[in-house]
C-alpha positions in Angstrom: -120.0 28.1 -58.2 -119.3 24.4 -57.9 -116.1 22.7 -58.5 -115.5 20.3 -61.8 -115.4 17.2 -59.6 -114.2 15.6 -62.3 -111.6 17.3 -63.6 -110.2 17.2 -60.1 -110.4 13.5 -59.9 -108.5 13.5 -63.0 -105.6 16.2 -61.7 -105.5 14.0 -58.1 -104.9 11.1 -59.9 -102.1 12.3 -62.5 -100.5 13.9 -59.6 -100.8 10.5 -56.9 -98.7 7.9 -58.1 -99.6 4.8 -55.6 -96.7 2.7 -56.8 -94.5 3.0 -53.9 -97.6 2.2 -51.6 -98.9 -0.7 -53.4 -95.5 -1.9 -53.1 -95.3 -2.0 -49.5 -98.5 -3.5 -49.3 -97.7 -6.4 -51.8 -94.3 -6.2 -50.0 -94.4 -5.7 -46.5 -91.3 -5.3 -44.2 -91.9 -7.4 -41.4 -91.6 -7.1 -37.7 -88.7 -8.9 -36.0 -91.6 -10.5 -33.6 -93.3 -11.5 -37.3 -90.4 -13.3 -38.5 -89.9 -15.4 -35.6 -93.5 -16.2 -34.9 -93.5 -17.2 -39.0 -90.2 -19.2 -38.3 -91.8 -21.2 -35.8 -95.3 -22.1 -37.9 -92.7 -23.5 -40.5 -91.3 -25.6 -37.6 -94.5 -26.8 -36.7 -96.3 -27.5 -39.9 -93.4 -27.1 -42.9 -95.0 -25.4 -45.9 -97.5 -23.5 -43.8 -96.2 -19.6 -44.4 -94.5 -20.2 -47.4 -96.5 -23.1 -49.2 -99.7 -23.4 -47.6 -101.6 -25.0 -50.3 -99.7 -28.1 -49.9 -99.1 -28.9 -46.1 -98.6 -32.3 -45.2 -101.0 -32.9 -42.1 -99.2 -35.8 -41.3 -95.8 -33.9 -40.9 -97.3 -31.3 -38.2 -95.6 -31.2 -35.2 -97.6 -29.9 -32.2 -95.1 -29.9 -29.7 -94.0 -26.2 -31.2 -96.9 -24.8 -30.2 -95.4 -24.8 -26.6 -92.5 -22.6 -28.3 -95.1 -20.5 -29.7 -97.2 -19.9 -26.2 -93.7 -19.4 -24.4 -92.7 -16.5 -27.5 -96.0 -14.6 -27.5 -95.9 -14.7 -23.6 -92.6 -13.3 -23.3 -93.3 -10.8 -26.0 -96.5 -9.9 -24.2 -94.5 -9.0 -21.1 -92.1 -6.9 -22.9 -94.8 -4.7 -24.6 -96.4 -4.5 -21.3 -93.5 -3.0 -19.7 -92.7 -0.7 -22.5 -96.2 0.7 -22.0 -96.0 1.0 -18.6 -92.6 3.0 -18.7 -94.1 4.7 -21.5 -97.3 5.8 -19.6 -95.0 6.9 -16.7 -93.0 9.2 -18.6 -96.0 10.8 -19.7 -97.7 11.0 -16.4 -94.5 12.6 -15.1 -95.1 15.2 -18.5 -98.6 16.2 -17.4 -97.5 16.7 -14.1 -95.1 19.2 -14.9 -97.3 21.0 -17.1 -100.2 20.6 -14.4 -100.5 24.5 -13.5 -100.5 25.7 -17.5 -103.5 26.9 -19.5 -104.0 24.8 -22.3 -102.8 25.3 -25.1 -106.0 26.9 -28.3 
């Protein structure tokens, strides 16, 4: 026998509300790294995360962008060593579960 598709559709969608999803999507929370890389755009070019339909090209200030490249490289390093201490620990997991079956 096959299912009413239809009337499941209907049951799924009384039961899912979305709202608190569409929220966060309209609303993100942002990253620490998001707000400062957002707080330096506004340095460069004023207007350009929180008004960009009216940026003034004449008022952009390029020099930021050296803050910028210095930020992203410095966050770059960090995520790399997180990774690598993160790899390590689970290296050092695999190793001691080296002589165990695995796990059906």
């Amino acid at each position: 026998m096959m299912p009413n598709y239809k009337s499941l559709r209907n049951v799924r969608r009384q039961e899912w509300i979305p709202t608190p999803y569409l929220d966060k999507i309209n609303n993100p929370e942002k990253a620490p790294e998001q707000v400062k890389i957002e707080a330096l755009m506004e340095k460069m070019a004023p207007g350009i995360v929180t008004d960009p339909e009216n940026i003034d090209i004449f008022n952009i200030d390029l020099s930021v962008m050296d803050e910028i490249k210095a930020y992203t490289d410095e966050l770059a390093a960090q995520k790399t060593a997180e990774a690598k201490a993160q790899i390590k620990v689970d290296a050092e997991k695999l190793k001691q579960h080296a002589g165990c079956p695995p796990i059906c």
